[in-house]
N, C-alpha and C positions, 0 to 999 in steps of 0.2 A: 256599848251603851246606846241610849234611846235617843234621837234626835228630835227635839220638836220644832223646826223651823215656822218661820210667817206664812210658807206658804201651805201648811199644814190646816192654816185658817181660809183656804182660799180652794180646796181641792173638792170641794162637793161633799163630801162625807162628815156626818156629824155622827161620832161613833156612840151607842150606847150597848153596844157587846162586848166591851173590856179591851179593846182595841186601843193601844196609844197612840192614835192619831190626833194630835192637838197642835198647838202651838204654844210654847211658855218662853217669857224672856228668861234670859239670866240673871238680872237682878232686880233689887226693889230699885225704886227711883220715883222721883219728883214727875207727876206729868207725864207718864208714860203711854206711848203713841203707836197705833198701826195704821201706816198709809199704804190702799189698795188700789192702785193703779188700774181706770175703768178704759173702755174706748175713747175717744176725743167726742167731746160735747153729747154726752150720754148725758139722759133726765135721771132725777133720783127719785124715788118718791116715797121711799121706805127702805130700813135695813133692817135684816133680821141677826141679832149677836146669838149663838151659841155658849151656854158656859159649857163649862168643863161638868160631867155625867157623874165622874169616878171619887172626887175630890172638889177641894178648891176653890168650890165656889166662892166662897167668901171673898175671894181676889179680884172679882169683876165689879161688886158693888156699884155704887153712882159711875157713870160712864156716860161721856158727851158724842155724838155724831157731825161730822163737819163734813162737807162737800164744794169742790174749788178745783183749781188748777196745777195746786204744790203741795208737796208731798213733806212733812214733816210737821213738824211743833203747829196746827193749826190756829189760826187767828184771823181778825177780818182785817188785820191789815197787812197780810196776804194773800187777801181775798180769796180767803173761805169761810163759806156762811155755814153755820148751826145749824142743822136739821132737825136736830134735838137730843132730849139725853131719857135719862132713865137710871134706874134705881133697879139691880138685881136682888131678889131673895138669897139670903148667905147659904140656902139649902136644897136651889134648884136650880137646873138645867138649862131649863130655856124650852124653845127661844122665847127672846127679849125682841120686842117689836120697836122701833124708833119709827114712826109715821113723821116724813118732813110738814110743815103745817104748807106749802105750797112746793109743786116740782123745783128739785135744782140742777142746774147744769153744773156741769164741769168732768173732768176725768182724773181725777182723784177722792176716794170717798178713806177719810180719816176715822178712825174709834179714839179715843181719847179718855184716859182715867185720870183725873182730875187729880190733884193734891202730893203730898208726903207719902214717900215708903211704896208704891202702889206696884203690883207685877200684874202683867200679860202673863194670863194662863184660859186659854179659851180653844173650842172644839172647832166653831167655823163663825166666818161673817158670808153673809149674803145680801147682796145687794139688787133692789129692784127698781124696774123704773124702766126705759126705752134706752135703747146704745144708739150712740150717735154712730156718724160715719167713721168707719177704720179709715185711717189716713194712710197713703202707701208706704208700704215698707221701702227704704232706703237699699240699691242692691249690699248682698254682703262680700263683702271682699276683705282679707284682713290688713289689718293697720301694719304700714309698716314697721315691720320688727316685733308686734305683737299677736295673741293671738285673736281667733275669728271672735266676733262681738256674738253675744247668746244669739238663737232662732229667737223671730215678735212672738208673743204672746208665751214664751217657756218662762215659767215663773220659778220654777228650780235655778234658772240660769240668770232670772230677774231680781232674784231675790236678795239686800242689800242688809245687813246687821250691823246693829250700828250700838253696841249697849244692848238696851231695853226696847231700840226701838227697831220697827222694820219697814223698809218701803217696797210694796213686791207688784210688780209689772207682769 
């Protein structure tokens, strides 16, 4: 069978040659979330959504942008602010442009589909803006009695499924 994982939304490639590279959650749900884990104190200053080429689109519809420091269910009082949202056509592609109205910091940039019933089914997010400084890596050595922690920046190894939602590093 096909896998479409989060990070399938994060790999550079926005396919329109019949390619199933996408990302799709497994179910409907209320408020369904993808948080993409940026450098530490990157600026935002736009993000581009990809729909889905082949199918689907209808599933992306109204969609909010959020950028902050935590990764899930966004809100400001988690301090994460709105970049902004948008309204997909149920019959195109993309990209969907989110311009923030001023740069935002943080390293976490959230999608968010608002409401009842709603699924993640989308080709890529991309995110723009300036990356802040990479913080060093931690040496790896493994946990005792467990295995090695992912390599930084492997987002196959970051990648966290949680339901409908995903948070991928």
């Amino acid at each position: 069978g096909q896998t479409f994982s989060g990070a399938m939304c994060i790999d550079g490639l926005a396919p329109t040659d019949g390619t199933w590279n996408f990302c799709m959650s497994e179910l409907y749900e209320a408020n369904a979330w993808l948080s993409i884990q940026i450098p530490h104190g990157s600026t935002v200053t736009s993000v581009d959504v990809y729909n889905r080429y082949d199918c689907c689109q209808r599933f992306l519809d109204s969609f909010q942008v959020w950028v902050g420091d935590s990764a899930g269910y966004p809100s400001s009082t988690v301090g994460m602010v709105e970049c902004g949202n948008a309204v997909a056509s149920a019959t195109d592609a993309a990209p969907f442009t989110v311009t923030c109205d001023a740069p935002l910091r943080g390293s976490v940039v959230t999608l968010l589909l608002p409401g009842t019933n709603r699924l993640l089914a989308l080709a890529e997010v991309t995110t723009f803006g300036s990356a802040g400084a990479a913080s060093p890596s931690p040496p790896h050595s493994p946990p005792p009695g467990g295995p090695s922690p992912p390599p930084p920046g492997s987002c196959s190894c970051g990648c966290q499924h949680d339901g409908g939602h995903w948070v991928i590093s």
